[in-house]
C-alpha positions in Angstrom: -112.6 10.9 -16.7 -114.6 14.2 -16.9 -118.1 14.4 -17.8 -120.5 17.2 -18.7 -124.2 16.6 -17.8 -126.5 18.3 -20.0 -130.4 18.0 -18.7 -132.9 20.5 -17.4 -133.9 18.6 -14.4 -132.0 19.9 -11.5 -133.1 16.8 -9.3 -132.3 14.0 -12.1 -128.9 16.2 -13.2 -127.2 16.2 -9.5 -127.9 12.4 -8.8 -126.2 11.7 -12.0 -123.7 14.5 -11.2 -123.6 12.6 -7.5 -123.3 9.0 -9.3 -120.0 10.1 -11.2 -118.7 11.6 -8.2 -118.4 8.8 -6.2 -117.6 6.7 -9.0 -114.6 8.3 -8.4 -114.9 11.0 -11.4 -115.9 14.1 -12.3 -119.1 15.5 -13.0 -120.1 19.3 -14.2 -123.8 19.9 -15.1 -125.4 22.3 -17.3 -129.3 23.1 -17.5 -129.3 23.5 -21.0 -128.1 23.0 -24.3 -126.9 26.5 -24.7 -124.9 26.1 -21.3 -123.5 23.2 -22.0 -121.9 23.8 -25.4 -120.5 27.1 -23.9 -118.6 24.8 -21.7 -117.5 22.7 -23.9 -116.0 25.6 -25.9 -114.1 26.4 -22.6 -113.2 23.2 -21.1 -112.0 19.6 -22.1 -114.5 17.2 -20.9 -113.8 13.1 -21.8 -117.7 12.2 -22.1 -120.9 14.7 -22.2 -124.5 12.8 -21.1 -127.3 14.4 -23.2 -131.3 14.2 -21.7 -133.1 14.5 -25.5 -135.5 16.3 -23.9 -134.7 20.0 -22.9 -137.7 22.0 -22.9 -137.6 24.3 -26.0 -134.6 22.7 -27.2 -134.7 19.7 -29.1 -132.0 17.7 -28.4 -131.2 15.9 -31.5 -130.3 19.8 -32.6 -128.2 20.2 -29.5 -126.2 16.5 -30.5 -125.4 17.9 -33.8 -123.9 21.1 -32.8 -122.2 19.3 -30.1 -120.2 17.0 -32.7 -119.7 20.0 -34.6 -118.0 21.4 -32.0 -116.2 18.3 -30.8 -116.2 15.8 -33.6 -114.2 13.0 -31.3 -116.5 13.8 -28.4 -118.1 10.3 -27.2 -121.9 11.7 -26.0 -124.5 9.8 -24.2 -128.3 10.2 -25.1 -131.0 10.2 -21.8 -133.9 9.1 -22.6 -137.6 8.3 -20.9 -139.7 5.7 -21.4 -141.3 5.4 -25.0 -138.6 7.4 -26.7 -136.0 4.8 -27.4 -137.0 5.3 -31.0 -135.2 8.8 -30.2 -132.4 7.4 -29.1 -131.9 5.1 -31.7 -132.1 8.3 -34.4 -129.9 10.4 -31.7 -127.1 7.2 -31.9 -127.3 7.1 -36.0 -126.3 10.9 -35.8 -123.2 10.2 -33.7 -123.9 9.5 -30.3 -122.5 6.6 -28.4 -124.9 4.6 -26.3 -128.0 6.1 -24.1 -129.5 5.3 -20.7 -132.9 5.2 -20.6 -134.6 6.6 -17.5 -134.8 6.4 -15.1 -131.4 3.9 -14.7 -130.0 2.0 -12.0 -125.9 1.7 -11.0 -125.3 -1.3 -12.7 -126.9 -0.1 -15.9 -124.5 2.7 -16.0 -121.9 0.7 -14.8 -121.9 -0.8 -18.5 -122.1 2.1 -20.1 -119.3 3.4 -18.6 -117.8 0.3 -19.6 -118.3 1.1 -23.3 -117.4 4.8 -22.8 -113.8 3.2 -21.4 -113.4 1.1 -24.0 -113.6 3.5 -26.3 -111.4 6.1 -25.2 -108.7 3.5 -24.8 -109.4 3.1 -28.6 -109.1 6.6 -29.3 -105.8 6.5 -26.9 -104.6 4.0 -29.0 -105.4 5.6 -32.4 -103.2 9.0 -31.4 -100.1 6.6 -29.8 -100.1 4.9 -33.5 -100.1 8.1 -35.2 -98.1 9.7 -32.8 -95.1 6.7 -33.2 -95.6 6.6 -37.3 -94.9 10.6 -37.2 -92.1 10.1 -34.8 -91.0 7.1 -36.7 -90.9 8.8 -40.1 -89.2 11.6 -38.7 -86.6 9.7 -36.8 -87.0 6.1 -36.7 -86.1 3.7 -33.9 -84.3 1.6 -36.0 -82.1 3.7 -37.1 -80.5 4.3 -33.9 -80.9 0.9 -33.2 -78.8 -0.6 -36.1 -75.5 0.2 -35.6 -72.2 -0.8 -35.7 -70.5 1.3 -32.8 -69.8 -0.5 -29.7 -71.0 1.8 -27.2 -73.8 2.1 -28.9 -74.6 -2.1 -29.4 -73.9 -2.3 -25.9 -76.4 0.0 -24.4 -79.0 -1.7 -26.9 -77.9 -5.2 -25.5 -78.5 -3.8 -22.2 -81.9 -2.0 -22.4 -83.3 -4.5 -24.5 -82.6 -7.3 -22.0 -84.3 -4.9 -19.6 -87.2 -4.2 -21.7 -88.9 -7.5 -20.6 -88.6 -7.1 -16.7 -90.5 -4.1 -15.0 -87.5 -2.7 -13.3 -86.7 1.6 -13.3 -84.2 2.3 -16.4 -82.1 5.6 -16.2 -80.9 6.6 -19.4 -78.3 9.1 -19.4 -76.5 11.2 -22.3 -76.1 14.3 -23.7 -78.9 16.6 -25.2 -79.9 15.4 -29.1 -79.1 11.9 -28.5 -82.0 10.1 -28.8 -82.9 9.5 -25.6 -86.5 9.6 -26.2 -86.5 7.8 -29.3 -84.9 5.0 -27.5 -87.5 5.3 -24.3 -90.0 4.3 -26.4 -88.1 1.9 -28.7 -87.7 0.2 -24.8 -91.5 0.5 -24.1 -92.3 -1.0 -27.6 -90.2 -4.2 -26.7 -91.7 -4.9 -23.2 -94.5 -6.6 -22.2 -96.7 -3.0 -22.0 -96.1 -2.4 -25.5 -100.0 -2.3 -25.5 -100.1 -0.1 -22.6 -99.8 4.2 -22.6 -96.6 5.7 -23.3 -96.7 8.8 -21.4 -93.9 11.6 -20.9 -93.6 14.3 -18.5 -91.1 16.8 -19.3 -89.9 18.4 -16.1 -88.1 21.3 -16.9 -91.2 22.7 -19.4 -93.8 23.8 -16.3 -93.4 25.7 -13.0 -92.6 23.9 -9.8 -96.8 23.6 -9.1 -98.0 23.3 -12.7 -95.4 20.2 -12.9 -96.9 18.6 -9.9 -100.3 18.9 -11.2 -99.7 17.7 -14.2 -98.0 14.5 -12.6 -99.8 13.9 -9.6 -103.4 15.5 -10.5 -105.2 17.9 -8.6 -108.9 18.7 -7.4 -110.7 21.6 -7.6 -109.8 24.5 -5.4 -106.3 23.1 -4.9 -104.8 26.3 -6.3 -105.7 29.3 -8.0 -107.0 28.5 -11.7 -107.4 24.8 -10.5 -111.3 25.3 -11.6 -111.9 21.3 -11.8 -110.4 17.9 -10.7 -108.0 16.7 -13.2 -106.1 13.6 -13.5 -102.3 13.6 -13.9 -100.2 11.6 -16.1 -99.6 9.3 -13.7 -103.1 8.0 -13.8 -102.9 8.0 -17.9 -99.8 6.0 -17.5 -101.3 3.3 -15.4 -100.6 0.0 -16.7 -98.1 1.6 -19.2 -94.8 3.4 -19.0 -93.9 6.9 -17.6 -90.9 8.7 -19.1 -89.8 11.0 -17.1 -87.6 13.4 -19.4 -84.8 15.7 -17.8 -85.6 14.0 -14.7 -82.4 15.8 -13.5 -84.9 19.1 -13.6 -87.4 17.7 -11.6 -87.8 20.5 -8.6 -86.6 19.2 -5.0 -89.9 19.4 -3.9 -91.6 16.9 -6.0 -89.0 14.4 -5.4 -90.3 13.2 -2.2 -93.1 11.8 -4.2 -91.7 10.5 -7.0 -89.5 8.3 -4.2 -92.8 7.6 -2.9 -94.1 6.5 -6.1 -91.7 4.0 -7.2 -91.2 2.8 -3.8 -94.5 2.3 -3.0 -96.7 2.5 -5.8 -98.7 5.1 -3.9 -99.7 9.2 -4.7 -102.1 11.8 -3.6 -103.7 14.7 -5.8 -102.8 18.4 -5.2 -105.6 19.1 -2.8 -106.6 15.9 -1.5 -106.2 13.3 1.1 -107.1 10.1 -0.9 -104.1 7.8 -1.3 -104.0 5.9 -4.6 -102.2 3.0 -5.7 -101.0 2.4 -9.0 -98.7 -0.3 -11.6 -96.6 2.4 -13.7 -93.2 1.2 -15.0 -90.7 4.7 -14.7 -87.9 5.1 -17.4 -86.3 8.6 -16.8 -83.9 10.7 -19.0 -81.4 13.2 -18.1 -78.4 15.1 -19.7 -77.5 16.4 -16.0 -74.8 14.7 -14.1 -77.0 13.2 -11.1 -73.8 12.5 -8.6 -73.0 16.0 -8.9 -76.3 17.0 -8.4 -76.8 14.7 -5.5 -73.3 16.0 -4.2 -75.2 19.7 -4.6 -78.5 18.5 -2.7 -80.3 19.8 -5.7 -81.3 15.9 -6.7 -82.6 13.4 -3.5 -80.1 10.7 -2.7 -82.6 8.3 -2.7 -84.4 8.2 -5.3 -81.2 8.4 -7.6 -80.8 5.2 -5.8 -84.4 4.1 -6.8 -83.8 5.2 -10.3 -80.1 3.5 -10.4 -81.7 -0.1 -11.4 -80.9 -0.2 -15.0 -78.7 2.7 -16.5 -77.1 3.1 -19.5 -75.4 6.3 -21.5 -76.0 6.8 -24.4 -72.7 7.9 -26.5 -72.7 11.0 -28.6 -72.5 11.3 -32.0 -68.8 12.9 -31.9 -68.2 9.1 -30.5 -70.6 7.3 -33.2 -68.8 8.4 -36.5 -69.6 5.0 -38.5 -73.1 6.0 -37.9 -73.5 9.9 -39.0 -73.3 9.7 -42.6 -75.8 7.1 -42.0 -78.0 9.2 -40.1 -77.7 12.0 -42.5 -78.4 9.8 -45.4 -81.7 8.7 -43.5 -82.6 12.9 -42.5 -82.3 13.7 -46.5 -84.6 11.2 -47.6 -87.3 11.8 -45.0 -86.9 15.6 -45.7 -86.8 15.7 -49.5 -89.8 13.3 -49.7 -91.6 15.9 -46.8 -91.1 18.9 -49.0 -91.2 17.4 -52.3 -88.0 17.8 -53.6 -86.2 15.6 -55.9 -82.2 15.1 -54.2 -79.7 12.8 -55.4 -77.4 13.2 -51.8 -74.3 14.9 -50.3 -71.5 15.8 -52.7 -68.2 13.9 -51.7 -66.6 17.5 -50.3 -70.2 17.8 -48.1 -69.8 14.6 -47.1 -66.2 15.1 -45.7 -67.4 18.1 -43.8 -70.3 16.2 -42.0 -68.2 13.1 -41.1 -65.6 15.6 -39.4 -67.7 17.9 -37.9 -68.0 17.0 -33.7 -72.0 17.7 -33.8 -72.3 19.4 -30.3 -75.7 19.2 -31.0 -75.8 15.4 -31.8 -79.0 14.0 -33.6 -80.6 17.1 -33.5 -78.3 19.1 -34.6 -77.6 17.0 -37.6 -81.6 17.0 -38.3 -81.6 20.7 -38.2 -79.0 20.9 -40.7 -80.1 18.5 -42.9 -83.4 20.1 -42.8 -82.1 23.0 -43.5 -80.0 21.6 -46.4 -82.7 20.2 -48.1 -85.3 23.8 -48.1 -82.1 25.9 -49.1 -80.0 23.4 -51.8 -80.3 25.0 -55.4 -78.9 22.2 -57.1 -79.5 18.8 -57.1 -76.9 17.6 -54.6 -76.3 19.1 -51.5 -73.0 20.6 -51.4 -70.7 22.6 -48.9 -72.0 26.3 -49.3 -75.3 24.4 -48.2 -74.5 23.0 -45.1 -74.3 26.1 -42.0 -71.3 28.3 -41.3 -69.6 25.6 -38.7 -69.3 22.9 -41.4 -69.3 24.9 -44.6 -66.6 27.6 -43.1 -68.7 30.5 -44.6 -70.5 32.8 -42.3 -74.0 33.2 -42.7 -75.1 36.9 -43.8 -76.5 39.9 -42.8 -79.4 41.9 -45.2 -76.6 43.5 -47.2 -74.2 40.0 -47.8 -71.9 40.7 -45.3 -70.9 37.6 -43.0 -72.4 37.6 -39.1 -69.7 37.0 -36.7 -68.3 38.5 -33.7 -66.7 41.8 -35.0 -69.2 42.2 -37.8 -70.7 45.8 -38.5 -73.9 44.9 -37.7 -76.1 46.0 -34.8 -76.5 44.4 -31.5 -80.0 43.0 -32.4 -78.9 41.1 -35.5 -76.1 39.2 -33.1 -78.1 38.2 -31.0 -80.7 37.1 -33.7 -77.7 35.1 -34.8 -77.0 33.8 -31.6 -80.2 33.2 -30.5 -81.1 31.0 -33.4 -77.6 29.0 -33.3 -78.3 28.1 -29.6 -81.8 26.8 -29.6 -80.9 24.5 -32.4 -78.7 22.8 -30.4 -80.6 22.4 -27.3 -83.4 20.4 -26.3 -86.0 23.0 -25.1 -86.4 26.6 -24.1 -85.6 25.9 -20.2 -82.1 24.6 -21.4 -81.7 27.0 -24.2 -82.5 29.9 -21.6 -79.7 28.2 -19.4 -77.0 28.8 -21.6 -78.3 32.2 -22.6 -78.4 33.2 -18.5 -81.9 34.5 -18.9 -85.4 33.7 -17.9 -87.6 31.4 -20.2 -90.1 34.3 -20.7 -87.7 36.7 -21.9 -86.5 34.0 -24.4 -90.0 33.0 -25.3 -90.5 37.0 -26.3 -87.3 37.3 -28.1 -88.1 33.9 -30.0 -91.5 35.4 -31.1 -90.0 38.5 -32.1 -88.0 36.7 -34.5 -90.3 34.3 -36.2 -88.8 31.1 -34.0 -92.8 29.9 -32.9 
């Protein structure tokens, strides 16, 4: 964890500074009030420790603004001698516990006890809310209860899985659920209590990426201004999901082998080897043989990752499910923006169970999303649905259709174009793929069109 020390003694503030540190956090101190709530403006600290008593300050003003500033912030009150009656007021107004001077190692060995315990409450609070959003937007079940074989299969398999703490490789085209069902996995096993953390590898640069896996101290690299802990210390205990793992740059691979093999990493920057328990479940959409065939993707730990691995069958190949799936889309979106819809019409219907969905689930969520905000009546019928299922071009300003040929300039085609291919991909790095350009150039041209 990261903690800010706020007290004007420069002798008291370093040994509590020094206590952190080899605690095996860290510690970054401020000699007043004013300091410290500048840097917690600036950086994310976990914890701040308070000393009531900072000169001309009053510190029961200085708690108040802190919490103003960071409402969820837990902050721990010193106090000397004879002002516990302080520190009793100071807890009242939000702060968590306090230490009364001056405090031996055991002392604030339970105090950092509490301070754990309740960040793994507050970690606890955002996973729920975090699943009920993801649930109510696309719910595990509904993937889960279906009739296609392919897709009762790979359930049957992962499920069985769940329960042991082997590597699962989950493969499949982009949009089709794969990290719904990563999590539907981690809900069944026996760290359902445990984090679910995910690490996207194609959304950071090669070092960012690593840092935000591994960790890194301070000084490691430019802009690396503190220690930080990597996901893979958040994960501990739980699950890491490892999403596009068939992005993940060749030269993090070594430790990711490393990792699963033998439970073992290093932070950017440091020489301390730490051990931890973290089951892996990776995602892909890439073909890993042919990567490995390539040398873009380590033998090895496709090997390592190899335990458990299922495919998870597009929606082209799931047709008993999609007007289910749409069905489900339509009600969570008309209840989200208030609208009263009675369904598809019959001829809407017909379009949607023919249509291949390149895009899969997400492509079917865009367009029923879509559907519901534009729909003028009280069904949603063909000239709703996009140009691919409804056969009508969208239009320019003027009502004419935008299609390859159209009079219309180069910048509304590509607006067009632009918009059709990050709908149907997963994220910006892929979307940029297909488009053979750079992820900052799409980033810009996104903005420029209202896509934030």
């Amino acid at each position: 964890m990261d903690f800010l020390v706020i007290d004007d003694d420069k002798t008291f503030r370093d040994a509590t500074c020094l206590l952190i540190d080899g605690e095996g956090h860290y510690a970054e101190s401020a000699a007043s009030g004013e300091l410290g709530l500048m840097l917690l403006k600036e950086e994310k600290f976990d914890t701040a420790l308070l000393d009531l008593n900072l000169g001309a300050e009053k510190g029961l003003d200085v708690l108040d603004q802190i919490l103003k500033c960071r409402p969820t912030l837990p902050v721990i009150i010193f106090t000397a001698q004879g002002s516990v009656k302080n520190a009793v007021e100071a807890m009242r107004r939000g702060a968590v516990d306090f230490l009364e001077k001056p405090f031996s190692r055991e002392q604030f060995h339970l105090v950092l006890a509490r301070v754990r315990r309740f960040h793994e409450l507050s970690k606890n609070i955002e996973r729920l809310e975090l699943e009920v959003r993801e649930s109510n937007a696309q719910s595990p079940d509904l993937l889960l209860d279906s009739t296609t074989p392919l897709m009762t299969e790979v359930m049957d398999t992962l499920l069985r899985a769940a329960k042991t703490p082997a590597s699962i490789l989950i493969m499949g085209e982009s949009g089709t659920g794969k990290s719904v069902i990563a999590r539907t996995v981690h809900r069944q096993s026996h760290l359902a209590d445990k984090p679910f953390v995910t690490v996207s590898c194609p959304s950071l640069s090669k070092e960012l990426l690593e840092s935000d896996l591994f960790g890194h101290v301070k000084g490691a690299f430019t802009g690396a201004v503190r220690d930080h802990w990597g996901k893979v210390k958040v994960a501990a205990g739980g699950t890491l999901f490892l999403d596009e793992i068939g992005d993940l740059p060749i030269e993090i691979q070594p430790k990711l082998l490393r990792l699963l093999q033998e439970r073992e990493y290093e932070r950017l920057g440091e020489n301390v080897t730490r051990k931890t328990e973290v089951r892996i479940i990776a995602a892909t959409s890439r073909d890993l043989k042919k990567r490995v065939a390539d040398g873009t993707f380590r033998e090895d730990l496709y090997f390592r990752l190899n335990v458990i691995t299922v495919e998870m069958p597009a929606l082209r190949e799931r047709s008993a499910d999609v007007v289910r799936f749409a069905q489900h889309y339509l009600e969570h979106f008309s209840a989200s923006c208030s609208r009263r819809i009675d369904g598809f019409s019959d001829e809407a219907l017909a379009r949607i169970r023919a249509y291949p969905w390149p895009g899969n689930l997400r492509e079917l969520r865009n367009t029923v999303e879509r559907a519901v905000i534009m729909v003028k009546g009280k069904r949603i019928a063909v000239e709703d649905l996009p140009i691919e299922l409804s056969g009508t071009p969208q239009a320019n300003g003027n009502g004419d259709p935008i299609e390859i040929g159209s009079l219309v300039s180069m910048e509304k085609l590509e607006e067009a174009h632009l918009r059709k291919v990050l709908s149907r991909t997963a994220n910006l790095a892929e979307a940029a793929e297909v488009l053979g350009i750079d992820q900052a150039t799409l980033y810009r041209k996104r903005k420029k069109i209202g896509l934030e």
